[in-house]
C-alpha positions in Angstrom: -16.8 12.7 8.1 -17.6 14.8 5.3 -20.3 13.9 3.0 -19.3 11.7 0.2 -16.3 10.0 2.0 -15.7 6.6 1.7 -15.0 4.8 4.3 -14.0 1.1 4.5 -17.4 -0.8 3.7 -19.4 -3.2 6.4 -17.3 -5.9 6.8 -17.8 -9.0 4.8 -16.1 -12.5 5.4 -12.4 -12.9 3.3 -14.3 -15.5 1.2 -16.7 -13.0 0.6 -14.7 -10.1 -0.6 -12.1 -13.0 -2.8 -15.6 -13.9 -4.5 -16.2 -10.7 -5.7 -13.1 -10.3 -6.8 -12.6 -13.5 -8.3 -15.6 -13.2 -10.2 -14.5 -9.6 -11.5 -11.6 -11.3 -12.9 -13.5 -13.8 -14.4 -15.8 -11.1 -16.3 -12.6 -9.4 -17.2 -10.9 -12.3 -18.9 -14.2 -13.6 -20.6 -14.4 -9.9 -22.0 -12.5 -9.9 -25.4 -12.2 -6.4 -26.2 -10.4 -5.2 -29.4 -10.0 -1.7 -27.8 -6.0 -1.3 -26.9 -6.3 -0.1 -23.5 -8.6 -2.9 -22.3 -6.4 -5.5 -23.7 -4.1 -4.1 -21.9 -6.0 -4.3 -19.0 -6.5 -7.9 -19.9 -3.1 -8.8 -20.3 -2.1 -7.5 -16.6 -4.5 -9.6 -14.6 -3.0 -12.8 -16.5 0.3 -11.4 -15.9 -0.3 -10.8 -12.5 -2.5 -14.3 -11.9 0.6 -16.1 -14.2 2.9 -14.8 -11.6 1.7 -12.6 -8.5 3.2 -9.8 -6.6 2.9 -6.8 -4.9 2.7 -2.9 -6.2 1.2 0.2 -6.2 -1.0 1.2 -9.4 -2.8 4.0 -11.1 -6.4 3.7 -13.1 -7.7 6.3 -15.0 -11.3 6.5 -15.9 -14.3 8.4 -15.8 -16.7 8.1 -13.3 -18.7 4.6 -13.8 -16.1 2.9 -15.6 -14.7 0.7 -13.5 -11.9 1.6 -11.9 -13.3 0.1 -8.4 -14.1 -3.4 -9.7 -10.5 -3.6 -11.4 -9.0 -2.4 -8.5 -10.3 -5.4 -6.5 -9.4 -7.4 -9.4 -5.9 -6.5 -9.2 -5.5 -7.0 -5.4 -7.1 -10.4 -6.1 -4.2 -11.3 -8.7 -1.6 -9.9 -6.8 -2.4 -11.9 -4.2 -2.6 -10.4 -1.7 -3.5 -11.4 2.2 -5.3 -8.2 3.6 -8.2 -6.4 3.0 -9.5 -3.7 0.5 -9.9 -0.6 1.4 -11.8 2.1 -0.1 -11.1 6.1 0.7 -12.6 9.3 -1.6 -10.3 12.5 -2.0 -12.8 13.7 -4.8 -14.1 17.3 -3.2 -12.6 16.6 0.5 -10.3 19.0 2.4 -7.1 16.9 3.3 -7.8 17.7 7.0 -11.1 15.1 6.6 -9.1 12.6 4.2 -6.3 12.3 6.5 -9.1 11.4 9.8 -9.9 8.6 7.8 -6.7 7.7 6.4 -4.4 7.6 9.9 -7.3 7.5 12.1 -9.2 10.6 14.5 -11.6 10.5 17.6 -11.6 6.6 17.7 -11.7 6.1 14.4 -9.3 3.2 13.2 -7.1 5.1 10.8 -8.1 2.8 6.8 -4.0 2.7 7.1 -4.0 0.3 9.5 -7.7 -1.7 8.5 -5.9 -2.3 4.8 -2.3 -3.5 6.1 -1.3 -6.5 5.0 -3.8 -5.3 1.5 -4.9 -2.5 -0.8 -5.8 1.0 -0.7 -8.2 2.1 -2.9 -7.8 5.8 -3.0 -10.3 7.4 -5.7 -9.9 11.0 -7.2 -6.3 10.7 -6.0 -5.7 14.1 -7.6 -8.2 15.6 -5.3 -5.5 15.1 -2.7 -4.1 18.6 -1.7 -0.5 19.1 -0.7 -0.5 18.2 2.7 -2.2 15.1 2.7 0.4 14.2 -0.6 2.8 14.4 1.6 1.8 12.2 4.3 1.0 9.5 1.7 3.9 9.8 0.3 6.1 9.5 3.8 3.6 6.2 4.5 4.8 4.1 1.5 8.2 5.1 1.2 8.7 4.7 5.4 6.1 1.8 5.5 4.7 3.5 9.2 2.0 5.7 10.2 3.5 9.3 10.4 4.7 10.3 14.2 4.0 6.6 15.4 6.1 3.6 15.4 3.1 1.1 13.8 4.6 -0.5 10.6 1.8 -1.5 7.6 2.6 -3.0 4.5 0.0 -1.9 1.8 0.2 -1.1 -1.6 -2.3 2.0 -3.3 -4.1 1.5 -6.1 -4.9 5.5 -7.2 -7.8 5.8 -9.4 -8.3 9.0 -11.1 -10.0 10.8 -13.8 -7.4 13.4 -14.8 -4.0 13.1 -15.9 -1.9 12.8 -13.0 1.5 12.9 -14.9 1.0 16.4 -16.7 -0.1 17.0 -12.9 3.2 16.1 -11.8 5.0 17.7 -14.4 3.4 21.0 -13.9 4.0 20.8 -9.9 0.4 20.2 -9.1 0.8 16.5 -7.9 4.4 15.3 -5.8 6.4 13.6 -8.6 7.7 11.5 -6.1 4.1 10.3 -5.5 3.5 9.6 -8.5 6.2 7.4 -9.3 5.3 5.6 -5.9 1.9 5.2 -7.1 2.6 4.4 -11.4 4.3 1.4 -11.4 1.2 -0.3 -13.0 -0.8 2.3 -15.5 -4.0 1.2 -16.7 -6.8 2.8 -18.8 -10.7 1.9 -18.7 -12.2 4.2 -21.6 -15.9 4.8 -21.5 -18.6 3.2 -24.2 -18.5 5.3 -26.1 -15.0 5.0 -27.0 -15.3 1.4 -28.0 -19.0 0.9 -29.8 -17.5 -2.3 -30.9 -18.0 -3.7 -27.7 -21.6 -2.6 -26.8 -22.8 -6.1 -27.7 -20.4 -8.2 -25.7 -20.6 -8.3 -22.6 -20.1 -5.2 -20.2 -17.5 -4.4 -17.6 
Protein backbone atom coordinates (compact mmCIF):
# COMPACT_ATOMS: atom_id res chain seq x y z
CA UNK A 1 0.00 0.00 0.00
CA UNK A 2 1.54 3.16 -0.91
CA UNK A 3 2.58 5.53 1.70
CA UNK A 4 -0.06 7.98 2.62
CA UNK A 5 -3.13 5.68 1.83
CA UNK A 6 -5.89 5.49 3.89
CA UNK A 7 -7.19 2.58 4.68
CA UNK A 8 -10.34 1.91 6.65
CA UNK A 9 -9.26 2.68 10.38
CA UNK A 10 -9.01 -0.07 13.45
CA UNK A 11 -12.30 -1.03 14.01
CA UNK A 12 -14.32 0.63 16.65
CA UNK A 13 -17.75 -0.61 18.06
CA UNK A 14 -21.04 1.12 15.95
CA UNK A 15 -21.72 3.00 19.24
CA UNK A 16 -18.37 4.21 18.96
CA UNK A 17 -18.07 5.55 15.57
CA UNK A 18 -22.24 7.14 16.00
CA UNK A 19 -20.55 9.05 19.08
CA UNK A 20 -18.11 10.64 17.19
CA UNK A 21 -20.27 11.52 14.85
CA UNK A 22 -23.03 12.50 16.94
CA UNK A 23 -20.93 14.68 18.85
CA UNK A 24 -19.54 16.37 15.40
CA UNK A 25 -22.92 17.34 14.78
CA UNK A 26 -23.49 18.66 17.98
CA UNK A 27 -20.33 21.03 17.61
CA UNK A 28 -21.58 21.84 14.24
CA UNK A 29 -25.04 22.99 15.27
CA UNK A 30 -23.78 24.81 18.53
CA UNK A 31 -21.36 26.69 16.02
CA UNK A 32 -23.27 29.90 14.81
CA UNK A 33 -21.22 31.09 12.11
CA UNK A 34 -22.21 34.30 10.12
CA UNK A 35 -20.00 33.12 7.20
CA UNK A 36 -22.46 31.89 4.20
CA UNK A 37 -20.94 28.72 3.40
CA UNK A 38 -20.99 27.39 6.90
CA UNK A 39 -24.50 28.23 7.38
CA UNK A 40 -24.96 26.46 4.73
CA UNK A 41 -23.35 23.72 6.06
CA UNK A 42 -25.50 24.24 9.11
CA UNK A 43 -28.65 24.17 7.41
CA UNK A 44 -27.88 20.66 5.67
CA UNK A 45 -27.27 18.62 8.73
CA UNK A 46 -30.75 19.97 10.19
CA UNK A 47 -32.18 19.25 6.91
CA UNK A 48 -30.80 15.97 6.69
CA UNK A 49 -31.45 15.14 10.74
CA UNK A 50 -35.28 16.91 10.13
CA UNK A 51 -35.66 14.32 7.45
CA UNK A 52 -32.91 11.66 6.51
CA UNK A 53 -31.85 10.01 3.37
CA UNK A 54 -29.30 8.70 1.34
CA UNK A 55 -26.78 10.49 -1.38
CA UNK A 56 -23.67 11.08 -2.61
CA UNK A 57 -21.84 14.51 -1.76
CA UNK A 58 -18.91 16.67 -2.42
CA UNK A 59 -16.83 18.95 0.24
CA UNK A 60 -14.35 21.25 -0.69
CA UNK A 61 -11.76 22.46 1.58
CA UNK A 62 -8.27 22.86 2.26
CA UNK A 63 -6.37 20.58 4.09
CA UNK A 64 -7.33 20.79 7.97
CA UNK A 65 -10.63 22.15 7.50
CA UNK A 66 -12.79 19.71 8.10
CA UNK A 67 -14.05 17.94 5.49
CA UNK A 68 -13.48 14.39 7.43
CA UNK A 69 -15.39 15.32 10.55
CA UNK A 70 -18.37 16.65 8.31
CA UNK A 71 -18.33 13.82 6.33
CA UNK A 72 -19.06 11.56 9.35
CA UNK A 73 -21.46 14.15 10.34
CA UNK A 74 -23.33 13.72 7.25
CA UNK A 75 -23.46 9.91 7.25
CA UNK A 76 -24.66 10.29 10.86
CA UNK A 77 -27.74 12.52 9.60
CA UNK A 78 -28.41 10.59 6.78
CA UNK A 79 -28.78 7.82 8.69
CA UNK A 80 -27.24 5.53 7.62
CA UNK A 81 -26.74 1.67 8.79
CA UNK A 82 -23.05 0.85 7.64
CA UNK A 83 -19.85 1.94 8.33
CA UNK A 84 -17.47 4.85 7.29
CA UNK A 85 -14.98 4.40 5.27
CA UNK A 86 -11.97 6.41 4.60
CA UNK A 87 -9.67 6.07 1.18
CA UNK A 88 -6.79 8.79 0.01
CA UNK A 89 -6.41 9.39 -3.91
CA UNK A 90 -4.13 12.54 -3.03
CA UNK A 91 -0.57 11.58 -4.86
CA UNK A 92 -1.62 7.71 -5.51
CA UNK A 93 -1.42 5.89 -8.89
CA UNK A 94 -4.97 4.55 -9.53
CA UNK A 95 -3.36 0.97 -9.80
CA UNK A 96 -2.85 1.37 -5.62
CA UNK A 97 -6.31 3.25 -5.04
CA UNK A 98 -8.19 0.69 -6.77
CA UNK A 99 -6.21 -2.49 -4.38
CA UNK A 100 -7.81 -0.73 -1.74
CA UNK A 101 -10.99 0.27 -3.17
CA UNK A 102 -12.17 -3.44 -4.77
CA UNK A 103 -9.80 -5.42 -2.79
CA UNK A 104 -5.99 -7.24 -3.87
CA UNK A 105 -3.87 -10.05 -2.26
CA UNK A 106 -6.50 -10.72 0.58
CA UNK A 107 -7.20 -7.47 1.14
CA UNK A 108 -11.06 -6.89 1.67
CA UNK A 109 -11.82 -4.40 -1.16
CA UNK A 110 -13.20 -0.68 1.32
CA UNK A 111 -16.22 -1.31 -1.40
CA UNK A 112 -17.48 -4.07 0.31
CA UNK A 113 -16.22 -2.95 4.26
CA UNK A 114 -18.49 0.42 3.65
CA UNK A 115 -21.76 -1.33 2.07
CA UNK A 116 -24.63 -0.64 3.62
CA UNK A 117 -22.54 3.15 4.55
CA UNK A 118 -20.19 5.92 3.38
CA UNK A 119 -17.16 6.29 1.34
CA UNK A 120 -14.95 8.79 2.29
CA UNK A 121 -12.88 9.37 -0.72
CA UNK A 122 -10.35 12.40 -0.08
CA UNK A 123 -8.52 14.38 -2.94
CA UNK A 124 -11.08 12.81 -5.20
CA UNK A 125 -9.50 14.77 -8.00
CA UNK A 126 -6.34 12.89 -7.57
CA UNK A 127 -8.31 10.03 -9.06
CA UNK A 128 -6.85 9.43 -12.63
CA UNK A 129 -8.92 8.21 -15.48
CA UNK A 130 -9.07 4.64 -14.99
CA UNK A 131 -9.84 4.49 -11.50
CA UNK A 132 -12.91 7.34 -12.51
CA UNK A 133 -14.11 5.04 -14.38
CA UNK A 134 -14.48 2.11 -12.16
CA UNK A 135 -16.10 4.46 -9.50
CA UNK A 136 -18.24 5.62 -11.65
CA UNK A 137 -19.49 1.97 -13.05
CA UNK A 138 -19.74 0.99 -9.00
CA UNK A 139 -22.53 3.66 -8.11
CA UNK A 140 -24.36 3.72 -11.20
CA UNK A 141 -24.32 -0.44 -11.37
CA UNK A 142 -24.38 -0.74 -7.48
CA UNK A 143 -21.66 -4.03 -7.91
CA UNK A 144 -18.15 -4.52 -7.76
CA UNK A 145 -16.74 -4.40 -11.42
CA UNK A 146 -16.34 -8.14 -13.09
CA UNK A 147 -18.17 -9.74 -10.01
CA UNK A 148 -21.79 -10.26 -9.18
CA UNK A 149 -21.44 -8.81 -5.24
CA UNK A 150 -24.11 -5.93 -4.95
CA UNK A 151 -23.14 -2.90 -2.26
CA UNK A 152 -25.19 -0.08 -1.56
CA UNK A 153 -22.93 2.99 -0.51
CA UNK A 154 -23.05 6.41 -1.08
CA UNK A 155 -19.46 8.66 -1.58
CA UNK A 156 -18.87 11.55 0.08
CA UNK A 157 -15.86 13.21 -2.29
CA UNK A 158 -13.80 15.64 -0.41
CA UNK A 159 -11.53 17.79 -2.41
CA UNK A 160 -9.46 20.86 -2.47
CA UNK A 161 -9.85 21.95 -6.08
CA UNK A 162 -12.69 22.71 -8.17
CA UNK A 163 -13.95 19.66 -9.49
CA UNK A 164 -16.68 21.24 -11.74
CA UNK A 165 -14.24 23.51 -13.91
CA UNK A 166 -12.46 19.93 -13.83
CA UNK A 167 -15.36 18.41 -15.40
CA UNK A 168 -15.91 21.04 -17.66
CA UNK A 169 -12.46 21.14 -19.06
CA UNK A 170 -12.46 17.11 -19.49
CA UNK A 171 -10.12 16.51 -16.60
CA UNK A 172 -12.65 14.81 -14.19
CA UNK A 173 -15.85 12.31 -15.81
CA UNK A 174 -18.84 14.64 -15.83
CA UNK A 175 -20.82 11.79 -15.28
CA UNK A 176 -18.95 11.36 -11.99
CA UNK A 177 -19.35 14.35 -10.92
CA UNK A 178 -22.95 14.61 -11.13
CA UNK A 179 -22.96 11.06 -9.32
CA UNK A 180 -20.94 12.51 -6.71
CA UNK A 181 -22.61 16.58 -6.43
CA UNK A 182 -25.86 16.05 -5.32
CA UNK A 183 -24.97 17.71 -1.95
CA UNK A 184 -22.10 20.65 -2.43
CA UNK A 185 -20.77 22.01 0.57
CA UNK A 186 -17.94 24.50 1.36
CA UNK A 187 -15.71 24.63 4.75
CA UNK A 188 -13.50 27.93 4.12
CA UNK A 189 -10.37 28.17 6.21
CA UNK A 190 -9.90 30.93 9.29
CA UNK A 191 -8.85 33.08 7.80
CA UNK A 192 -11.71 33.61 5.62
CA UNK A 193 -14.04 34.18 8.58
CA UNK A 194 -11.96 36.18 11.51
CA UNK A 195 -15.33 36.77 12.83
CA UNK A 196 -15.44 33.40 14.05
CA UNK A 197 -12.00 33.02 15.68
CA UNK A 198 -13.52 33.52 19.15
CA UNK A 199 -16.40 31.12 18.92
CA UNK A 200 -15.91 28.00 19.02
CA UNK A 201 -13.83 26.04 16.32
CA UNK A 202 -14.72 23.36 13.89
Amino acid sequence: MATGAIRNKPSRSGDAALRDSTRWIRTILRYKSEHPSLRAVLSTIERLQERPYRTSAVLYGEPGTGKEGLARALHSAMGAKGEVVELSAGGRSDAAVLEDLFGSRGQMALAVVADRGTLFIDEVAGLGGAAQMLLYRLLKAGELPGTAKRVDLRVVAGSSVDLAERARDGRFRHDLYYRLARIVLHLPPLRQRRADIARTSI
